[in-house]
BASE-345416 format. One line per 10 residues: number of its first residue (from 1); their letters; for each residue x, y, z of C-alpha. Coordinates in nm, 2 decimals, padded with zeros to 4 digits. Each point is the difference from the previous one (the first is absolute). Example, Ala and Ser with C-alpha at 12.3 -4.5 7.8 and 13.67 -1.06 7.14 Angstrom:
BEGIN
1) AS) 01.23/-00.45/00.78 ~ 00.14/00.34/-00.07
This chain:
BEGIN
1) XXXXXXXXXX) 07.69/15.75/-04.44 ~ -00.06/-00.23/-00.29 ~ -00.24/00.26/-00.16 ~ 00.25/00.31/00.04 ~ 00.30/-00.20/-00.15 ~ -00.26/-00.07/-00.30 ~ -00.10/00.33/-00.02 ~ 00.39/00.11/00.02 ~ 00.08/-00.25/-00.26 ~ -00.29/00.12/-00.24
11) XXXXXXXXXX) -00.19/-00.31/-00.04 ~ -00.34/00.09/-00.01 ~ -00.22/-00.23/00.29 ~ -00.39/-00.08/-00.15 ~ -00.26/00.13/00.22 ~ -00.12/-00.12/00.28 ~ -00.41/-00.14/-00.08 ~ -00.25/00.14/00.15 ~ -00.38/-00.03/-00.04 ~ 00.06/-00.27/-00.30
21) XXXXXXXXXX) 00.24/-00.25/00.19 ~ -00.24/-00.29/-00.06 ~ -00.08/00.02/00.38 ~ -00.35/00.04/-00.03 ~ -00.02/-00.32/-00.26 ~ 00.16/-00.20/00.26 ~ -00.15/00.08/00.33 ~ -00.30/-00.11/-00.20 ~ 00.13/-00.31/-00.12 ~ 00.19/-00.07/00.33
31) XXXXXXXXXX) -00.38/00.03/00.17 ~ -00.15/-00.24/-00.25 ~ 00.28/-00.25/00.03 ~ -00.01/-00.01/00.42 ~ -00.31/00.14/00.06 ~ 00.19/00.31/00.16 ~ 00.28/00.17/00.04 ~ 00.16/-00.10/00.24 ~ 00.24/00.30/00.21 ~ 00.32/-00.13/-00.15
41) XXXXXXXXXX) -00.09/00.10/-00.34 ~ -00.19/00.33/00.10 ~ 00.38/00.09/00.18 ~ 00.21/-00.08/-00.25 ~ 00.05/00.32/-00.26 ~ -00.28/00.07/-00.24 ~ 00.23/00.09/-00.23 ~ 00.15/-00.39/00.02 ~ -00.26/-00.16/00.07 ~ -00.13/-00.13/-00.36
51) XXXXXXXXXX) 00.36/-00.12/-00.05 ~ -00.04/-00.20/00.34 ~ -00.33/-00.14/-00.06 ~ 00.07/-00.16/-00.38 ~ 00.31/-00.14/00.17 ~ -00.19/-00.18/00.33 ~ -00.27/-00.07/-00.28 ~ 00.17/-00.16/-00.29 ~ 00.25/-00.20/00.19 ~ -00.12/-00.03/00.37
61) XXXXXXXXXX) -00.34/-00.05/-00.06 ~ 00.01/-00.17/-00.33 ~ -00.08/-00.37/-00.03 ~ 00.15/-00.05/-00.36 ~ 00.38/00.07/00.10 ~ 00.27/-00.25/-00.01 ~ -00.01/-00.10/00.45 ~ -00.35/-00.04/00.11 ~ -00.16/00.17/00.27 ~ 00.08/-00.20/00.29
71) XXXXXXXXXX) 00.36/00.02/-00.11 ~ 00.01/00.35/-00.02 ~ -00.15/00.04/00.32 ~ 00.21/-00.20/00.20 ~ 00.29/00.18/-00.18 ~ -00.14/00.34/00.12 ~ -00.04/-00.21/00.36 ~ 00.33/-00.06/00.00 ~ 00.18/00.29/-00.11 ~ -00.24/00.20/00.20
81) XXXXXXXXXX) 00.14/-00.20/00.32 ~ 00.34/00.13/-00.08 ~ -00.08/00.37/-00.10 ~ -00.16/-00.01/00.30 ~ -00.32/00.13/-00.06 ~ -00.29/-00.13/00.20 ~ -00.27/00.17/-00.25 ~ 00.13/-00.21/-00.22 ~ 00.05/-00.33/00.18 ~ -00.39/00.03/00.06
91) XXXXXXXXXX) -00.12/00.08/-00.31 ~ 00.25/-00.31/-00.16 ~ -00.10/-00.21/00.26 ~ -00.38/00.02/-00.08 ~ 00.06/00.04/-00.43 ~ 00.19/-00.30/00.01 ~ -00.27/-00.19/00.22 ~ -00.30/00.10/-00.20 ~ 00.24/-00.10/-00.31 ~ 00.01/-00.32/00.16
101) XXXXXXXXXX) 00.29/-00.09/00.20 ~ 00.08/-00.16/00.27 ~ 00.12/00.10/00.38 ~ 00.25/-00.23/-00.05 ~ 00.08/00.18/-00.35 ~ 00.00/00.34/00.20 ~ 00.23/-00.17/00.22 ~ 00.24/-00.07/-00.22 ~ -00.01/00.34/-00.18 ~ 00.11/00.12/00.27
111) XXXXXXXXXX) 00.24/-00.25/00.14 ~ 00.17/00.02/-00.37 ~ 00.03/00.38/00.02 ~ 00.17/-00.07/00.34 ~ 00.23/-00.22/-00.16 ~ 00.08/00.20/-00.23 ~ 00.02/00.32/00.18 ~ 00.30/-00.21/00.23 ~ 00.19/-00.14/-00.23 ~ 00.06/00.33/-00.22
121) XXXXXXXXXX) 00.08/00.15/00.34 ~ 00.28/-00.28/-00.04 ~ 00.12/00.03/-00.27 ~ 00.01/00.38/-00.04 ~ 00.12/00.06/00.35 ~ 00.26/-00.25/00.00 ~ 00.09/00.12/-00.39 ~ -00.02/-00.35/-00.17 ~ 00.13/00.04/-00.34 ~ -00.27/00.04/-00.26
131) XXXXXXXXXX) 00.18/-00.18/-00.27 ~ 00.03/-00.30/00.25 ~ -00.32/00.00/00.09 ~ -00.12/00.04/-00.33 ~ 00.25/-00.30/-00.15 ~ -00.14/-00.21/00.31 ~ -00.32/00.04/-00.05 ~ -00.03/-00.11/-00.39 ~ 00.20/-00.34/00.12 ~ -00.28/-00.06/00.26
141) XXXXXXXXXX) -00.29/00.10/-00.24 ~ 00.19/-00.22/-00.27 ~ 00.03/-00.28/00.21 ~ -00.37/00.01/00.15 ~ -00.08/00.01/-00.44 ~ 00.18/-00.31/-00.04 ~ -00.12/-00.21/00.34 ~ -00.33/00.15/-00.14 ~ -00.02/-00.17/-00.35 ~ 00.14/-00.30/00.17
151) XX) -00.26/-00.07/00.30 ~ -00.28/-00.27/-00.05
């Protein structure tokens, strides 16, 4: 549908790649990173797939970006327990283990995703005002500041 109303409008669409689409490069690199590749790669489109790789790579995998492994991991946990997606909840679950943390971290990954998950039911079902909420919220965080700089 998308394609036809670009054609109809004459703006010219690039072409799709084909045997160059870097997909070669990065089965090769995905293999040398992980040792294989593992099914979820080898199913996603070859045409996509380098694209998908340097983003898992540089920013999932990557140990020089601004949250550290664990942190990431347990943010994948959590999210991953809302989506819900149980592929992910198990790979999460182990990443962030072998990246160090805790049951009692993975608990509470998961128990804050909870938290969250209720509360925006809350407020979104019930319609809270955003502006409120918003106005709210700074007064608490400003307060929590203050009782901060304060505290022994």
């Amino acid at each position: 549908m998308i394609f036809a109303a670009a054609l109809t409008a004459g703006i010219a669409l690039a072409a799709p790649l084909h045997a160059d689409d870097g997909s070669a490069a990065a089965y090769k690199d995905i293999e040398a990173t992980l040792g294989q590749v593992p099914v979820m790669f080898k199913a996603f489109p070859a045409v996509g797939i380098a694209g998908a790789w340097t983003e898992f790579k540089s920013l999932q995998l990557n140990p020089d970006t601004a949250l550290d492994g664990k942190t990431k991991e347990l943010l994948g946990l959590a999210v991953s327990s809302q989506i819900p997606c149980q592929y992910c909840v198990y790979f999460h679950t182990a990443a962030a283990k072998l990246n160090g943390a805790t049951d009692e971290e993975i608990r509470e990954a998961v128990a804050m995703a909870s938290i969250v998950r209720h509360w925006s039911t809350v407020l979104n079902g019930l319609q809270v005002d955003p502006a409120t909420f918003r106005q709210e919220t700074d007064d608490i965080l400003a307060r929590a500041a203050r009782m901060a700089k304060t505290a022994p």
